[in-house]
C-alpha positions as CSV (number, residue, x, y, z in Angstrom):
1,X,5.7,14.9,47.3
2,X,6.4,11.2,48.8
3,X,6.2,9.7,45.6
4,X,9.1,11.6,44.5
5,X,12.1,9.2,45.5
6,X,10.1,6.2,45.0
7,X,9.8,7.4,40.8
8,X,13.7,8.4,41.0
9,X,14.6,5.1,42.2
10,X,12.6,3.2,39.8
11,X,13.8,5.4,36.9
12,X,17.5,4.9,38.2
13,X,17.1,0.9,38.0
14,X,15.1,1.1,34.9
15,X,17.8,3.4,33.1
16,X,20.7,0.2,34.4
17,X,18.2,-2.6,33.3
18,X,17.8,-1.1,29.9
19,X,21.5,0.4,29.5
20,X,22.9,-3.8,30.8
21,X,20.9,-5.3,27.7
22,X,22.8,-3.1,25.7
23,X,26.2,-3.6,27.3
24,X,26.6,-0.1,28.3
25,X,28.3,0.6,31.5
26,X,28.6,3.5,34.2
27,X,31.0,5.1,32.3
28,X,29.6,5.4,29.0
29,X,27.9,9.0,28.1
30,X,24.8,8.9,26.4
31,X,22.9,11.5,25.0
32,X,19.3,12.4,26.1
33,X,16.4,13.3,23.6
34,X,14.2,15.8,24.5
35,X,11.8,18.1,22.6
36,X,10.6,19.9,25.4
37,X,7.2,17.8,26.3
38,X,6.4,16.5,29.7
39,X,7.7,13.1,29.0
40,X,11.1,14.0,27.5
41,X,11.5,16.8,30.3
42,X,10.8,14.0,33.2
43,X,13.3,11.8,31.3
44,X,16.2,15.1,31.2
45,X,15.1,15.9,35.2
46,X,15.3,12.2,36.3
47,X,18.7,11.8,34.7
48,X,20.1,14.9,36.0
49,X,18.8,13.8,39.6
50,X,20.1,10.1,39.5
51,X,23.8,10.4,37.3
52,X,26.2,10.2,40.0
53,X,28.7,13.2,40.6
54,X,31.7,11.3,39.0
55,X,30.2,10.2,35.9
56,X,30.7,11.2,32.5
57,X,27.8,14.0,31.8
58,X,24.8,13.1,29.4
59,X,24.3,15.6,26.3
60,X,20.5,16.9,26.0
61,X,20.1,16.2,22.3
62,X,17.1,18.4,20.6
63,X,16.3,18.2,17.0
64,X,13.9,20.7,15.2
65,X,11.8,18.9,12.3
66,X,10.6,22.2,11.3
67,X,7.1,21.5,10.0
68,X,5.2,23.6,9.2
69,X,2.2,24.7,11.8
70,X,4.7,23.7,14.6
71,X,6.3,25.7,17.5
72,X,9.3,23.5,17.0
73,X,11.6,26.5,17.0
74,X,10.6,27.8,20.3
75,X,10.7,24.2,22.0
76,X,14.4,23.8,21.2
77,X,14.9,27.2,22.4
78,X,12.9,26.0,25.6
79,X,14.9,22.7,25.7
80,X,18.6,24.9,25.4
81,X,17.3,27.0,28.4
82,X,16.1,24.1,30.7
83,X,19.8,22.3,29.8
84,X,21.4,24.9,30.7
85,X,19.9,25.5,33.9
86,X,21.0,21.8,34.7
87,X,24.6,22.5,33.4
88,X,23.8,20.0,30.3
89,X,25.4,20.1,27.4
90,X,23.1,20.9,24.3
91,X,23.2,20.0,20.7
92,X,20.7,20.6,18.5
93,X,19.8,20.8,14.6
94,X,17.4,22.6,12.4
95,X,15.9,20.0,9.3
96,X,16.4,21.6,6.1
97,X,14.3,21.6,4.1
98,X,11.7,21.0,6.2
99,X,10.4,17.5,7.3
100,X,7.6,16.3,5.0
101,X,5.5,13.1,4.2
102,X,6.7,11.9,0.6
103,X,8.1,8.9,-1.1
104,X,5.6,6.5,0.3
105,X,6.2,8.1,3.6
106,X,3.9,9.7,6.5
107,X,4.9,12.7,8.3
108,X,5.3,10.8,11.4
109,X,8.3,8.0,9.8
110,X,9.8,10.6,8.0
111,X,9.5,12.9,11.2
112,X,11.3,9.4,12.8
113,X,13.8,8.6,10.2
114,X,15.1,12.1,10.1
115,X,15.3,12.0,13.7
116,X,17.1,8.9,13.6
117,X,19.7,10.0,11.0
118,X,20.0,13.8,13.3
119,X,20.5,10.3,16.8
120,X,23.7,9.2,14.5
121,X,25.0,12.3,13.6
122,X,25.3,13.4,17.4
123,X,26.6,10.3,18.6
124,X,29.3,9.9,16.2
125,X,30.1,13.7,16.9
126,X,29.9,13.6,20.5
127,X,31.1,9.7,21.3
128,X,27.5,8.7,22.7
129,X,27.1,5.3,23.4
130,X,23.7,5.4,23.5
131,X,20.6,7.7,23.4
132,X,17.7,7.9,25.3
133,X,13.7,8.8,25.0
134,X,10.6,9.5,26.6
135,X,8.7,6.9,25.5
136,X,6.1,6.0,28.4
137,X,3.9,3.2,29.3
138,X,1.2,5.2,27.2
139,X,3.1,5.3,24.5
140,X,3.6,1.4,24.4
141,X,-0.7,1.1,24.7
142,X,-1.1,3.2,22.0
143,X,1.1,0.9,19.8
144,X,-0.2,-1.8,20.6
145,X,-3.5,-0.8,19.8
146,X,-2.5,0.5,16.7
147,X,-0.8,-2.7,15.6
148,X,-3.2,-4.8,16.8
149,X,-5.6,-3.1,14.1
150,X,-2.8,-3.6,11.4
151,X,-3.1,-7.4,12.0
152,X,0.6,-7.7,13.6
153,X,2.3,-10.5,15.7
154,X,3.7,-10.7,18.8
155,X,7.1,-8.9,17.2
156,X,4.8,-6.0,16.8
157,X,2.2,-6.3,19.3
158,X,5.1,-6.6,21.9
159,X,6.0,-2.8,20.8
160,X,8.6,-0.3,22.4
161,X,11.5,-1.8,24.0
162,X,13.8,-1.2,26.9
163,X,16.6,-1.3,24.4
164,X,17.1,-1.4,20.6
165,X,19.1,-0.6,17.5
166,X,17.5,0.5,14.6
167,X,20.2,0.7,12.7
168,X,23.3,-1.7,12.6
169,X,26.1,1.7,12.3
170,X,23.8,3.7,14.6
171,X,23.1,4.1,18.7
172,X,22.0,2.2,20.8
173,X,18.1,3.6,21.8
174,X,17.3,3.1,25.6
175,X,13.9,3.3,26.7
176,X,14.0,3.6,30.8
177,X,10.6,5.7,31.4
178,X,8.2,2.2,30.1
179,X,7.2,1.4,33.1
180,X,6.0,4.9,33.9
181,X,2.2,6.8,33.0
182,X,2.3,9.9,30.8
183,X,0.3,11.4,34.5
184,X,2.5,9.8,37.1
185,X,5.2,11.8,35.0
186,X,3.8,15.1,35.0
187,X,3.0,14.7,38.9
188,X,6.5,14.1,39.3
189,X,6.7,17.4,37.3
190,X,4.3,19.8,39.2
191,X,5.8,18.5,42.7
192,X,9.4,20.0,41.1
193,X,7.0,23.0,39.6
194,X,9.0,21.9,36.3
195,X,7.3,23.4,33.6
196,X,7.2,21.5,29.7
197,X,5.7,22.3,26.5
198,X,3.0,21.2,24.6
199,X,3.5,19.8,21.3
200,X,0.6,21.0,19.0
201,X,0.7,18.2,16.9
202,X,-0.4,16.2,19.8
203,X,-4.0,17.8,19.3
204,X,-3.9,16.7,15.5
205,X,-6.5,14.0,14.9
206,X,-5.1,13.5,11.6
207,X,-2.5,11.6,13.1
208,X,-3.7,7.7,13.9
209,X,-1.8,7.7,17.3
210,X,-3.8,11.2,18.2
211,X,-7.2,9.9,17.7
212,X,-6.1,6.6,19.9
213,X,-5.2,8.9,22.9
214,X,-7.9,11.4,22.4
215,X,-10.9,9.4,21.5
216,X,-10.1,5.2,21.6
217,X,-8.4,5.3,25.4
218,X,-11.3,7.4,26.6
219,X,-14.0,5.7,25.2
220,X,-12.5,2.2,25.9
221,X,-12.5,3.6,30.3
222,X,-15.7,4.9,29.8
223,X,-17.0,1.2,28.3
224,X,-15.4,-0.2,30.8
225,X,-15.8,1.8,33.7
226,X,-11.9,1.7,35.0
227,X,-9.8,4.7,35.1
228,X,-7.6,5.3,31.8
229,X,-4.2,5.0,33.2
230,X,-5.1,1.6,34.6
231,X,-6.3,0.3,31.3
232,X,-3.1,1.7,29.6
233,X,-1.1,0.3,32.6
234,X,-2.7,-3.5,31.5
235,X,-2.2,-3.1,27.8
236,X,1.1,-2.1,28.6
237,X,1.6,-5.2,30.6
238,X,0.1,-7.7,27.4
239,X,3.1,-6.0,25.6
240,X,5.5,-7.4,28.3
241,X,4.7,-10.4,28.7
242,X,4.7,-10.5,24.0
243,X,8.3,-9.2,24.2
244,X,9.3,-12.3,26.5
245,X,7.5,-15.1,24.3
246,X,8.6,-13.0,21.0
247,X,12.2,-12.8,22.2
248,X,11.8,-16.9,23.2
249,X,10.2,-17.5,19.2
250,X,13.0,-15.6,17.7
251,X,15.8,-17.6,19.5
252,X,13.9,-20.5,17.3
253,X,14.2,-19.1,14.4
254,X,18.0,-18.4,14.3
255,X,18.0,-21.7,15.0
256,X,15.8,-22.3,12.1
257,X,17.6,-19.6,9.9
258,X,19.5,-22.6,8.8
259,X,17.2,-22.8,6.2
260,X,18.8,-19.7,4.4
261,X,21.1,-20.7,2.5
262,X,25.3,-19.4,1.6
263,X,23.6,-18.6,-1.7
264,X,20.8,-16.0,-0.4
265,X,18.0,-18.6,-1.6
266,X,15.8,-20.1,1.1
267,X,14.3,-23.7,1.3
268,X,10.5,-23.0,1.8
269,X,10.2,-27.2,1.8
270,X,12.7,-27.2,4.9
271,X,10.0,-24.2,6.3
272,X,6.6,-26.0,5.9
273,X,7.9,-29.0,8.6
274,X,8.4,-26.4,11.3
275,X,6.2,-25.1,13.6
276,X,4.1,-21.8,11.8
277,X,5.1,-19.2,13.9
278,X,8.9,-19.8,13.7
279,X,8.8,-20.7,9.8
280,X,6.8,-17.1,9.7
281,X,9.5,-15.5,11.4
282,X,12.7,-17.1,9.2
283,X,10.4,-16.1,6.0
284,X,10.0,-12.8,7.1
285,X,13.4,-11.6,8.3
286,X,14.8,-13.1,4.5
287,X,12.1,-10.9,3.0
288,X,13.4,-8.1,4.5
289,X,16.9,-8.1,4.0
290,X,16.6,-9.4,0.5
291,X,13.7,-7.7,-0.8
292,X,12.9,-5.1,2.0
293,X,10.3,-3.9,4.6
294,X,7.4,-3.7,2.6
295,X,7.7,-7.2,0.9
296,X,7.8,-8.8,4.3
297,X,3.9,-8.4,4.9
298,X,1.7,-11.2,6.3
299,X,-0.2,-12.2,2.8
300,X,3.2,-12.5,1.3
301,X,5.0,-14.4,4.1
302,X,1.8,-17.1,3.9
303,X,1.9,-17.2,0.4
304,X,5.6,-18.1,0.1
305,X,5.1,-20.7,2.7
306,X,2.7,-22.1,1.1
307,X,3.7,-21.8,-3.0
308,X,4.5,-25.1,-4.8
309,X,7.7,-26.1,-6.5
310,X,7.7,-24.1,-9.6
311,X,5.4,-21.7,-8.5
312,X,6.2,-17.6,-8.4
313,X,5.2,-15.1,-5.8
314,X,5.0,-11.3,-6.7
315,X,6.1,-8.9,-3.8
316,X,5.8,-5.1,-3.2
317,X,8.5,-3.0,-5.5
318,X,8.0,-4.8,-8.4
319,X,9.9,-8.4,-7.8
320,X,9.0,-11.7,-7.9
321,X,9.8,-14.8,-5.6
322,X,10.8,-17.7,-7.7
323,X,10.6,-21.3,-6.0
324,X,12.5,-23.8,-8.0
325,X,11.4,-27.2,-8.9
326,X,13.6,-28.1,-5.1
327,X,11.9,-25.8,-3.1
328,X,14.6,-23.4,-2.8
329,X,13.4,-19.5,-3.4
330,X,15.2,-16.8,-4.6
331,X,14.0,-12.9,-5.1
332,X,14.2,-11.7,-9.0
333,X,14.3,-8.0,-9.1
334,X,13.8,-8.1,-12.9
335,X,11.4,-9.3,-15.0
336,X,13.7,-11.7,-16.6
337,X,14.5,-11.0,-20.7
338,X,15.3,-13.6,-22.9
339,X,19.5,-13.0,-24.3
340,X,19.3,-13.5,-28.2
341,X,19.5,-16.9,-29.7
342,X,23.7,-18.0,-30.1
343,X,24.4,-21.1,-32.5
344,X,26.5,-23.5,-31.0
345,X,29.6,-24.5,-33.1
346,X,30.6,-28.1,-33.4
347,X,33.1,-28.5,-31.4
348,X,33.1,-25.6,-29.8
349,X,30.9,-23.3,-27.1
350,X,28.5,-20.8,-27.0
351,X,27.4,-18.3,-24.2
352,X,23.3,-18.0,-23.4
353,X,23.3,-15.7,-20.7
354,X,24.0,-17.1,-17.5
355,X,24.7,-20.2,-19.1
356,X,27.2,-21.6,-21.5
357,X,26.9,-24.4,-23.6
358,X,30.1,-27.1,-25.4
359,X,29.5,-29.2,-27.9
360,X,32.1,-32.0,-29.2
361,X,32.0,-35.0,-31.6
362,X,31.5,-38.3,-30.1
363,X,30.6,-41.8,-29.7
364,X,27.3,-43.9,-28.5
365,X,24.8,-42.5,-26.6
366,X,25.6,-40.9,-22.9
367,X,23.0,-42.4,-20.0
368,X,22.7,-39.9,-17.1
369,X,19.5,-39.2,-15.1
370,X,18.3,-36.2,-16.1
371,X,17.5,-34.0,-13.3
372,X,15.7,-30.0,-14.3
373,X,17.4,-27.2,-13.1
374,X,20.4,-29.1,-12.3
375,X,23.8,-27.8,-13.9
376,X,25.8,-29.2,-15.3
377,X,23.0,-31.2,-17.6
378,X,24.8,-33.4,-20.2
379,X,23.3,-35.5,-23.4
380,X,24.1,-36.9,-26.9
381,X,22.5,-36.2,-29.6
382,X,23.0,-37.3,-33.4
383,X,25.4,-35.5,-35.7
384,X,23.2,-36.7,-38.3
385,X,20.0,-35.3,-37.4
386,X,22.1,-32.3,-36.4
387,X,23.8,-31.5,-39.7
388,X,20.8,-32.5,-41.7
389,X,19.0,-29.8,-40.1
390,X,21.8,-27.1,-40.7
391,X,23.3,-26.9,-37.2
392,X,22.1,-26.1,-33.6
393,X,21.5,-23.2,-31.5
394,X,20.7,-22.7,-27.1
395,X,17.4,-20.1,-27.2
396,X,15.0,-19.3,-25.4
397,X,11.7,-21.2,-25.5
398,X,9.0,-19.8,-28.2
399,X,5.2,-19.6,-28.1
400,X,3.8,-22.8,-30.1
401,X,7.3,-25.0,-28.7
402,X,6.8,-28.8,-29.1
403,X,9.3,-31.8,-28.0
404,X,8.4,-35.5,-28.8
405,X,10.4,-36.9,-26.3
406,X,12.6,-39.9,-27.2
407,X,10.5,-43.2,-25.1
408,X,7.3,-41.2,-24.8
409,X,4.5,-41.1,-27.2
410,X,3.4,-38.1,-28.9
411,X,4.5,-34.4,-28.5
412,X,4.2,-32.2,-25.8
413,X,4.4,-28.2,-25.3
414,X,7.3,-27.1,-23.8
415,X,4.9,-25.2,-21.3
416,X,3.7,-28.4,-20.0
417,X,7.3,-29.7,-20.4
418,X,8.0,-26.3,-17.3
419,X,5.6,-27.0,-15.4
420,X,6.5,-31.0,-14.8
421,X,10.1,-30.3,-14.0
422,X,8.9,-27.3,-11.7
423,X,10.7,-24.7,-13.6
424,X,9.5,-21.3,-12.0
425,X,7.0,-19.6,-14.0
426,X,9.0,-16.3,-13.9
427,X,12.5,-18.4,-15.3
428,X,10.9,-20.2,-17.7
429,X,11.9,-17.1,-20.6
430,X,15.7,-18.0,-19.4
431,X,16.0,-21.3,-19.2
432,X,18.1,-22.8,-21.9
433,X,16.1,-24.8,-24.6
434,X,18.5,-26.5,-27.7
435,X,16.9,-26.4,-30.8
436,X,17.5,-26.3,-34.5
437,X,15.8,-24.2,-37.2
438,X,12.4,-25.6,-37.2
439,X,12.2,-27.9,-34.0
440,X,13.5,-28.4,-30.1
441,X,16.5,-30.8,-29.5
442,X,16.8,-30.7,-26.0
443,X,15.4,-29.3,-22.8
444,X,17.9,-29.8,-20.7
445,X,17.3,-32.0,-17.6
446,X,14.4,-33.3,-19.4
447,X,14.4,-35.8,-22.5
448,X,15.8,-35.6,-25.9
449,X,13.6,-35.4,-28.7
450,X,12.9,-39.0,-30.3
451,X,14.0,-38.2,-34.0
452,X,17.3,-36.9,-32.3
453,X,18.8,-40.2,-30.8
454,X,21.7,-41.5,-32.1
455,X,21.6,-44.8,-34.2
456,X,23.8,-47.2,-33.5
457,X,27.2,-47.3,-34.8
458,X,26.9,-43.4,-35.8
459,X,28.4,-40.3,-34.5
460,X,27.1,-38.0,-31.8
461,X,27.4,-34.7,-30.2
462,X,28.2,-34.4,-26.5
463,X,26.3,-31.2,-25.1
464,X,26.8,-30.4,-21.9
465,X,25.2,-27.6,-20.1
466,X,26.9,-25.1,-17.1
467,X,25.3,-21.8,-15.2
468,X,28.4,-19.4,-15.2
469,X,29.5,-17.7,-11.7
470,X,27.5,-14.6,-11.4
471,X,31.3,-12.8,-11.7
472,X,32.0,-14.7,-15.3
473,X,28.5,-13.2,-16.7
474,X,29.3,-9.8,-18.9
């Protein structure tokens, strides 16, 4: 058939285009997954046809999920006997226990993530530098079509890629057959009167990607009146032309990524002066890594860009985002408990959970500016008002909490004392408050209370306030 070479050529420079993005040269073996379908067989027959004579043989990699209702056990015997008659090498594995959907997982990721793990395995056994698939031009529609209902980006919308690693410790994954229709494969496939498999899962409209190829793709040709490969063949093409403008956004955002901090927090107030779709991108990536994949959903990403100083943001799994009164957000895992009230001995200092807190006799009255959620925070207070009231203690704040704040008139709640300094609603139980036995003191980075100031000419206490090192914290 004449369009035999042309599809061997193209393959050849395809497999080199997606191998150089990698860094991967001629003389690196990779391994080749195949499960005995017409796409994975085109990609072990195309491979075999192009490797030249002195390069390092590929490995035909085939790895049974064993689900149930499958023939997966007689398509790996298939794919050994096809290897074999190419003079491949073949390494295979059986899953056990069986694949299964579970722990918040389909059968189709945990089908993927166990294939993934089976990818690792063989390359670290057999030195692969790299591993390629079947995935097809097809494949890359359906994606798209599926994300596109999911409400994704161009990140997602942009789909399969030549090249990618899923896993920082694990193989490259090449992807050389994208350019190429699931029929213009098994053409290529008849002419060599190659034979393949079908997977019977393929016929399972259970599966969201089934019911795209068997009922969406046809339906969309027949709407349209153009032949299914050719509407696959221009969705495929969108998805190019996403991976270029999603790769040029994401060089942005490193550059952006600036704006996550040596401390793990990020500066949402830095994010809301960039353009959206980069400041969407840098919120999303720190989601991930710091509070994982399902956290880093669209409603969340907007809501973080979006929260006010002070505000909190619950995620998937349970945590919360807290964004300090500087805009600076920072993932709490647990809901934050309140450490037991600890008097503070004069002169001495007390621990309050991630904070400690000295005390020491003085003179006059300390200015500072008082900054919230700053640390150190320093006042003075009077050793009169202190004694008379039988000593002081660091606590956490109490429901009913009043301050009259020294300058101001009247008393306010400590509630309304967090929410003007822009203390996060979910830090609020841990933040520090100095108090005696019947009344608050201090709230530190805020004002003292008025029948605490010193008088003139009398003694004071110097508190000063510190957050201990995560490492000094027992």
């Amino acid at each position: 058939m004449s369009a035999t070479p042309q599809i061997a050529d193209r393959f050849r420079a395809a497999l080199g285009e997606a191998a150089g993005l990698c860094g991967i040269g001629a003389d690196a073996r990779i391994g080749l997954a195949v499960s005995g379908g017409s796409d994975s067989m085109a990609l072990m027959h195309l491979v075999a046809a192009s490797r030249p004579p002195s390069g390092p043989a590929p490995v035909v990699l085939c790895f049974d999920h064993a689900i149930e209702g499958e023939n997966s056990k007689a398509e790996a015997e298939f794919v050994r006997e096809s290897a074999a008659a190419l003079s491949l090498e073949f390494f295979s594995k059986r899953s056990d226990p069986p694949v299964r959907a579970g722990n918040g997982l389909s059968i189709e990721m945990a089908a993927r993530k166990a294939r993934l793990a089976f990818f690792a395995e063989a390359a670290r056994a057999l030195g692969l530098a790299a591993i390629a698939t079947g995935h097809q031009r097809d494949d890359v529609a359906e994606t798209l079509l599926l994300r596109l209902l999911r409400g994704s980006g161009a990140a997602g919308l942009s789909g399969m890629r030549p090249a990618t690693r899923p896993c920082a410790d694990g193989p490259w994954i090449l992807r050389p057959l994208l350019g190429f229709g699931r029929d213009e494969l098994r053409d290529f496939l008849r002419a060599r009167s190659i034979r393949w498999m079908e997977d019977v899962a393929n016929g399972n409209e259970s599966i969201p990607r089934c019911r795209v190829r068997l009922r969406l793709m046809p339906h969309i040709a027949e709407v349209l009146g153009r032949p299914e490969d050719e509407i696959s063949a221009a969705i495929s093409q969108s998805a190019a032309i996403l991976r270029d403008e999603d790769s040029f956004a994401e060089a942005a955002a490193r550059e952006l990524g600036a704006a996550i901090r040596g401390d793990g927090g990020l500066e949402t107030s830095r994010l809301r002066k960039s353009p959206a779709a980069i400041a969407r991108r840098v919120v999303r990536k720190w989601l991930m890594e710091n509070a994982g994949p399902r956290a880093a959903g669209f409603h969340v990403v907007e809501a973080l860009l979006s929260a006010a100083p002070g505000a909190a943001v619950n995620i998937p799994g349970g945590k919360v985002v807290d964004v300090d009164g500087a805009g600076v957000a920072h993932v709490r895992t647990e809901p934050e408990r309140a450490p037991a009230p600890a008097k503070i001995p004069i002169p001495g200092t007390a621990t309050w959970g991630p904070y400690s807190v000295s005390a020491e006799i003085s003179d006059g009255t300390l200015r500072h500016r008082e900054t919230p959620d700053v640390w150190p925070a320093c006042c003075t207070i009077s050793l009169d008002a202190v004694e008379k009231a039988g000593g002081i203690a660091v606590r956490s704040r109490l429901p009913g909490d009043r301050i009259t704040p020294f300058g101001m008139a009247g008393a306010r709640k400590l509630q309304d004392v967090f929410v003007d300094c822009k203390i996060p609603a979910g830090r609020r139980s841990g933040y520090p408050v100095i108090a005696t036995r019947d009344s608050v003191a201090w709230v530190p980075g805020y004002r003292i209370a008025a029948q605490f100031t010193v008088p003139p000419g009398r003694p004071s206490v110097k508190l000063t306030v510190k957050a201990r090192p995560p490492d000094a914290i027992g």
